[in-house]
C-alpha positions as a Markdown table, in Angstrom:
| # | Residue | x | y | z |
|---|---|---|---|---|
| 1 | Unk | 26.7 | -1.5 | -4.0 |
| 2 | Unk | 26.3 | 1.6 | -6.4 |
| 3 | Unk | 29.1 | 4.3 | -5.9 |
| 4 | Unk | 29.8 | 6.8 | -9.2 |
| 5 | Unk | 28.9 | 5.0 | -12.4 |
| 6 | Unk | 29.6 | 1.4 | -11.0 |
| 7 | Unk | 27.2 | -1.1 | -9.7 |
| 8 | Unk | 28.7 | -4.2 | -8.3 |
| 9 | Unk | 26.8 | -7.3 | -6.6 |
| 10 | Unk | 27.6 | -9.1 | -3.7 |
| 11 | Unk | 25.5 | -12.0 | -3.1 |
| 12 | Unk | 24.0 | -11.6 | 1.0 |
| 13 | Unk | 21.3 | -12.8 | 3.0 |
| 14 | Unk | 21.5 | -11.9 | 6.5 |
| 15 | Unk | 18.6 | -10.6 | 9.3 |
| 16 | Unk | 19.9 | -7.1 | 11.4 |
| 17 | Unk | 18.4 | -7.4 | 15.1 |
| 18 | Unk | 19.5 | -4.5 | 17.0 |
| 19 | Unk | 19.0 | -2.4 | 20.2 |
| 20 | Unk | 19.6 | 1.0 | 21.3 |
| 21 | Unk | 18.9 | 2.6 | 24.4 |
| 22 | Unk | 16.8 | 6.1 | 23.9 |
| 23 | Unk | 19.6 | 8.4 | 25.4 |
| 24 | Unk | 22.8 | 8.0 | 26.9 |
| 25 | Unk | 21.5 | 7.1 | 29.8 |
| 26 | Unk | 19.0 | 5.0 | 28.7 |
| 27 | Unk | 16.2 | 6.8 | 30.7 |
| 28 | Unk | 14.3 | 9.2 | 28.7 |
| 29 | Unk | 10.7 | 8.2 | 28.7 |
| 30 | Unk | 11.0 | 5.8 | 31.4 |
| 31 | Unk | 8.4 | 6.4 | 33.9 |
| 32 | Unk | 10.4 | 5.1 | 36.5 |
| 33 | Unk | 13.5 | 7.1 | 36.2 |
| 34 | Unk | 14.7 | 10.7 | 35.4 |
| 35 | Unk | 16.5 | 10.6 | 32.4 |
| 36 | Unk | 19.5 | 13.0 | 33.2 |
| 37 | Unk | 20.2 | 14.2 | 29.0 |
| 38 | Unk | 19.6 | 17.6 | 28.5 |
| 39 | Unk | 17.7 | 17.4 | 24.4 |
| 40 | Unk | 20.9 | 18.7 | 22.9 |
| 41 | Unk | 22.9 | 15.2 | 24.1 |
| 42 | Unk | 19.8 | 13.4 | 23.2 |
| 43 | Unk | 19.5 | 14.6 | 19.5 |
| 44 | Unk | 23.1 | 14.2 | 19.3 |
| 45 | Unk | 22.7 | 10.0 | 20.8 |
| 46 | Unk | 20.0 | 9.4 | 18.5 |
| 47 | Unk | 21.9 | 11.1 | 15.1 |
| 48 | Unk | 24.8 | 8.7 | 15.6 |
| 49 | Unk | 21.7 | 6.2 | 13.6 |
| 50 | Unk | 21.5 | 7.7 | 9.8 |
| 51 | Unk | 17.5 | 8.0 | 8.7 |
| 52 | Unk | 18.7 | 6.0 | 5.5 |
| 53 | Unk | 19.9 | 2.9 | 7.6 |
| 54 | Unk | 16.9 | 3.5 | 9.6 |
| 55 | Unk | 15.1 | 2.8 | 6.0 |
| 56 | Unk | 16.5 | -0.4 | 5.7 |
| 57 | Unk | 15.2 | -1.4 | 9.0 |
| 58 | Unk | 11.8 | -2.8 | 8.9 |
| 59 | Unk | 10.5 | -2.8 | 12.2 |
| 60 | Unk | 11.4 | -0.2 | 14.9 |
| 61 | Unk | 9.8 | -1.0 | 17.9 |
| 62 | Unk | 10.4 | 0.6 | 22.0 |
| 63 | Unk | 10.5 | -1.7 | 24.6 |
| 64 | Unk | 9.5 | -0.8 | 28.4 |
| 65 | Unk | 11.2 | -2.2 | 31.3 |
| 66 | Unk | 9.9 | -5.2 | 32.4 |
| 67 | Unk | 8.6 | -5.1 | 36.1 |
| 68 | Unk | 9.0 | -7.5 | 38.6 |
| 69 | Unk | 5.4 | -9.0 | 39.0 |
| 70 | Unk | 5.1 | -9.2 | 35.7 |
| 71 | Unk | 8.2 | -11.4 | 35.5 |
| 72 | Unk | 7.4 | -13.4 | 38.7 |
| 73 | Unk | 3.9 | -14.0 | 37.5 |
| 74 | Unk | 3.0 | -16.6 | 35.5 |
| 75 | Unk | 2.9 | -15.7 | 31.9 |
| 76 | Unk | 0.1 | -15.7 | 29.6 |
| 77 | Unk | 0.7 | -14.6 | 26.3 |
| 78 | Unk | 0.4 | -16.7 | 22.9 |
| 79 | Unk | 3.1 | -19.7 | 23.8 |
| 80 | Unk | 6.2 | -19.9 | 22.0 |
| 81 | Unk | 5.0 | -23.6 | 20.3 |
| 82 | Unk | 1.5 | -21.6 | 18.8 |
| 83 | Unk | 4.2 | -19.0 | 17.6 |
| 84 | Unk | 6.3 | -21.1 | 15.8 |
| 85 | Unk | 3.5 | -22.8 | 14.8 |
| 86 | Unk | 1.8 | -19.7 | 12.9 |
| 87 | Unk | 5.3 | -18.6 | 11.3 |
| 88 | Unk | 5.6 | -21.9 | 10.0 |
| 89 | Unk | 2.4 | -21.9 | 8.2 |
| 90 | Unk | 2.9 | -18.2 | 6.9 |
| 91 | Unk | 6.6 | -19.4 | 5.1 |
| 92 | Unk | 4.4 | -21.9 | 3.9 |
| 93 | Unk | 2.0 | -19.6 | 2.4 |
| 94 | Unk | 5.2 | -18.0 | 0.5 |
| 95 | Unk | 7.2 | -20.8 | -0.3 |
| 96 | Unk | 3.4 | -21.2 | -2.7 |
| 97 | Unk | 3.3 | -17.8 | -3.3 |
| 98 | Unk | 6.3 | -17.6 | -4.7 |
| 99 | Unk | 7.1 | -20.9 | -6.4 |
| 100 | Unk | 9.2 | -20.8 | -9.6 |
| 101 | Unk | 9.9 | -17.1 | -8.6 |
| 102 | Unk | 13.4 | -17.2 | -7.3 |
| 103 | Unk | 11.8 | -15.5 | -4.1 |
| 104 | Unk | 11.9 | -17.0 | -0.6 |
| 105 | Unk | 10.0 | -15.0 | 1.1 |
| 106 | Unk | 8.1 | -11.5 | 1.7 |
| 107 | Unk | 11.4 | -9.6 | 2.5 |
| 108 | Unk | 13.0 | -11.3 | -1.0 |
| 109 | Unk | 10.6 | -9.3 | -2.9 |
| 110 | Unk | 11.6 | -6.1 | -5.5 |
| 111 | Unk | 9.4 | -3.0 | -5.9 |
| 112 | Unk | 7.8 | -5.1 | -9.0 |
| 113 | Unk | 6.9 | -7.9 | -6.8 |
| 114 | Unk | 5.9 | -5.7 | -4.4 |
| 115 | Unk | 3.1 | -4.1 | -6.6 |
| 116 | Unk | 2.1 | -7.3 | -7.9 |
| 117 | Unk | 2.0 | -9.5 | -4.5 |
| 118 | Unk | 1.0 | -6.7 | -2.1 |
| 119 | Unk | -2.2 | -5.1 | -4.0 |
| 120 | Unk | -4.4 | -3.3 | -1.0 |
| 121 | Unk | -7.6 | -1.6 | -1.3 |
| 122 | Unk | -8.7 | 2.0 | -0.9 |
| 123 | Unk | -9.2 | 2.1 | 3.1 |
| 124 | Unk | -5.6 | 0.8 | 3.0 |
| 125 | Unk | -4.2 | 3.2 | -0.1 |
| 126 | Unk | -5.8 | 6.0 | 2.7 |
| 127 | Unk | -3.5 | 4.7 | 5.5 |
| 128 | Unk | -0.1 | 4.2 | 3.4 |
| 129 | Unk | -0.8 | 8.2 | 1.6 |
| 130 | Unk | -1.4 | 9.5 | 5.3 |
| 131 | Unk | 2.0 | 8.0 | 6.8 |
| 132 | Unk | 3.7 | 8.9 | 3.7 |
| 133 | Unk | 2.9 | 12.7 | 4.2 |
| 134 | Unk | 2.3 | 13.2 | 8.2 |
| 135 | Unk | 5.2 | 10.4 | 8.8 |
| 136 | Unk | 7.5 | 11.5 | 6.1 |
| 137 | Unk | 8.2 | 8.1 | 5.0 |
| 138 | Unk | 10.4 | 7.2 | 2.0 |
| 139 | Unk | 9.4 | 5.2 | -0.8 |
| 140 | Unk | 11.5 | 2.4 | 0.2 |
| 141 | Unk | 10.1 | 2.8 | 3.7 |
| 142 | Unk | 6.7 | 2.3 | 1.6 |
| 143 | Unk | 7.8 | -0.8 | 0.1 |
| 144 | Unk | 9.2 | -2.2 | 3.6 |
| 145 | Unk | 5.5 | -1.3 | 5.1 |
| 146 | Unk | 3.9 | -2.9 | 2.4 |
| 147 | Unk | 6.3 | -5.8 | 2.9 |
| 148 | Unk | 5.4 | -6.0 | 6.4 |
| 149 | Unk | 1.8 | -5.8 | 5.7 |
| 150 | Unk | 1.9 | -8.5 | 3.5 |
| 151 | Unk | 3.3 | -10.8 | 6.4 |
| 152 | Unk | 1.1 | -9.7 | 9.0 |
| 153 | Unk | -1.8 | -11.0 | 6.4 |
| 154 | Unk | -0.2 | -14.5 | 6.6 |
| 155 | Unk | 0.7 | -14.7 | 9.7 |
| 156 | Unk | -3.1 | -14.4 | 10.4 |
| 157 | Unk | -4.0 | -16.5 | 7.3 |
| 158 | Unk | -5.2 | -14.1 | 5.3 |
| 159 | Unk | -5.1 | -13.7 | 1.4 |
| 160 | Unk | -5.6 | -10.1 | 0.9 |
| 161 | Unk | -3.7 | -7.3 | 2.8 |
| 162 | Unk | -6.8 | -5.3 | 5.0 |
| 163 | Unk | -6.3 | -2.3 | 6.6 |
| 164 | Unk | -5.7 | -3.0 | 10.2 |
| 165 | Unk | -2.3 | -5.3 | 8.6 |
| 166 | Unk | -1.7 | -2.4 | 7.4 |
| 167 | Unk | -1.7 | -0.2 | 10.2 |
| 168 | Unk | -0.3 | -2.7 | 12.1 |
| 169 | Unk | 2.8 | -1.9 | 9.7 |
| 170 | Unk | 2.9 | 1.3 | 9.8 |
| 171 | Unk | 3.1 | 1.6 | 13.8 |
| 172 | Unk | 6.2 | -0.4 | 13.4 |
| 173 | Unk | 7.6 | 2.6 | 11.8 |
| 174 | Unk | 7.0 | 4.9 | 13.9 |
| 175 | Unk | 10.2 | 5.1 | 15.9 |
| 176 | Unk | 12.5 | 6.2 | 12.8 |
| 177 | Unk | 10.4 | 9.2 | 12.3 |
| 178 | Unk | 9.4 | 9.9 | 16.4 |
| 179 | Unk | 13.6 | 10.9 | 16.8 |
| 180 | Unk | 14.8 | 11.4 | 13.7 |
| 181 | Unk | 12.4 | 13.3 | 11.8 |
């Protein structure tokens, strides 16, 4: 925590999950349902979320109403075992990574290990400058993109960061800068 000219540490390691509904009542893009908010009531729903906590979060994604087939029919998606099989194997891939480093994973990572663990070529350099300035994203938002990028590559097995991880990243940031740019 840095307030005035003190800096003082509290040791922490936590995940946030959290949910929001896109207006106060919880309608506005739903194709479904008229959302009742005039934009005034909206703008003032989604400002209640700070764009610099929004920074901290890493992955802002919208979620559609389910529909009722596609919850009475029978699902086929990855299953949950091949899941959990694949995030196994990527913390694997950073517990290596990252032996003798005093980092546990992807998210542990400072902007210096960030630079040195997350190097991505020029297609991908292309993608991160055009989010920066159409996006308006911060430069901790870069670091969390890279971050993100860097875990998408092992989640697929992969040992360099390509471009479509990278995109991949940045649509998860999308959100943040949708309402509250």
């Amino acid at each position: 925590i840095s307030r005035a000219a003190a800096t003082v540490s509290y040791p922490a390691n936590f995940m946030l999950v959290c949910a929001m509904n896109p207006c106060p009542c919880g309608y506005f893009g739903d194709p479904n349902h008229r959302c009742r908010c005039t934009p005034a009531q909206i703008q003032r729903y989604i400002s209640r979320i700070s764009g610099p906590l929004l920074d901290r979060i890493d992955i802002h994604i919208e979620v559609p109403a389910v529909r009722y087939r596609e919850l009475a029919s029978e699902r086929r998606g990855e299953s949950s075992q091949a899941i959990r099989e694949r995030v196994q194997t990527a913390r694997q891939i950073q517990r290596e990574r990252f032996k003798g480093t005093g980092i546990r994973c992807n998210a542990d990572m400072s902007s210096k290990d960030i630079r040195r663990y997350c190097a991505v070529d020029e297609r991908s350099q292309e993608l991160l400058r055009i989010a920066i300035t159409q996006l308006g994203l911060s430069a901790r938002a870069y670091d969390r993109v890279l971050k993100l990028s860097r875990t998408i590559a092992d989640l697929e097995g992969s040992e360099r960061i390509k471009p479509e991880h990278v995109s991949e990243a940045i649509q998860y940031r999308g959100l943040d800068r949708q309402y509250w740019a």
